[in-house]
C-alpha positions in Angstrom: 60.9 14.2 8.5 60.8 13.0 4.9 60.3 15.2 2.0 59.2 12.6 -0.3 55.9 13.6 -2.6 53.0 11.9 -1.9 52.1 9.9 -5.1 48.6 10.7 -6.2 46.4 7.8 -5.9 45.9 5.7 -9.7 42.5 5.6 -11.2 41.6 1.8 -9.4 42.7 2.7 -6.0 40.1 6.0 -6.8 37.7 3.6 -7.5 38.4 1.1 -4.6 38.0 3.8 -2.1 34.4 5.1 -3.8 33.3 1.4 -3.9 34.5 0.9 -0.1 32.3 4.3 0.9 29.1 3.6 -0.8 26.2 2.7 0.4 22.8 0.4 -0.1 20.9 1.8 -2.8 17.6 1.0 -0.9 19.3 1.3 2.6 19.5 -1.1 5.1 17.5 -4.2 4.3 14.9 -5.7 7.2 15.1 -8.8 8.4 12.0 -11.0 8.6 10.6 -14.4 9.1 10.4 -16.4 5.8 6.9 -16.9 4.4 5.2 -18.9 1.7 2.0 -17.5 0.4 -0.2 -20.9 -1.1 -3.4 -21.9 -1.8 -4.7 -25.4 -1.6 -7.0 -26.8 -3.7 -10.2 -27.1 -2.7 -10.7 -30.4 -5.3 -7.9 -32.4 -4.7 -5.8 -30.5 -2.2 -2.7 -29.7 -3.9 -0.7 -26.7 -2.7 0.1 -23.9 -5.2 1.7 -20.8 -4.7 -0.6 -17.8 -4.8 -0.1 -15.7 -7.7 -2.8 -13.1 -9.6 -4.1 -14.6 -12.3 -4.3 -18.1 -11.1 -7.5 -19.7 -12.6 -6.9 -23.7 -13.0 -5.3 -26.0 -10.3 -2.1 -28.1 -12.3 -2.9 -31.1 -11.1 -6.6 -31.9 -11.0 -8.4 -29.0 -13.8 -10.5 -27.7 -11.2 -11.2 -24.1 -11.7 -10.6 -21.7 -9.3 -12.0 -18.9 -11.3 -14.9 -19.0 -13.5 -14.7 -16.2 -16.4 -16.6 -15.9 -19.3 -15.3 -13.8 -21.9 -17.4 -11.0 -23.7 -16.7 -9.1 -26.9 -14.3 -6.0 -26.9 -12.7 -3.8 -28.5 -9.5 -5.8 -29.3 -10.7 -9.1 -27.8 -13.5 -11.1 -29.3 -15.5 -14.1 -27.4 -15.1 -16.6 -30.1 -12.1 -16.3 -31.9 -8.8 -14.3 -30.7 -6.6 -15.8 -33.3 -7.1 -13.3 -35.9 
């Protein structure tokens, strides 16, 4: 048998072997089909993707949502620049 020490591991192979043993932060990750959430345009029939908030199509103007705006606290009707 050999009596020679054992050298103790240096500060990177430390941190190799922590890096090597982790794990996903959010576990596992799912696999599933790839989708595409759109919404044509019921003017001209271009495809955008769906996101809150959209009000105009890009392409033609038409308005997908129809908002009037009323005086509040922070927010006036009329002017907002001030």
């Amino acid at each position: 048998m050999s009596d020679t020490p054992q050298k103790p591991l240096s500060f990177i192979e430390k941190m190799k072997q922590k890096a090597a043993a982790q794990t996903s932060y959010g576990g596992d990750g799912k696999e599933e089909a790839a989708k595409v959430a759109t919404r044509d345009c019921p003017n001209c029939g271009a495809a955008r993707a769906r996101q809150d908030g959209l009000t105009h199509c890009g392409y033609c103007g038409f308005a997908f949502i129809q908002s009037n705006l009323t005086d509040g606290i922070h927010i006036k009707s009329t002017d907002n620049s001030q």
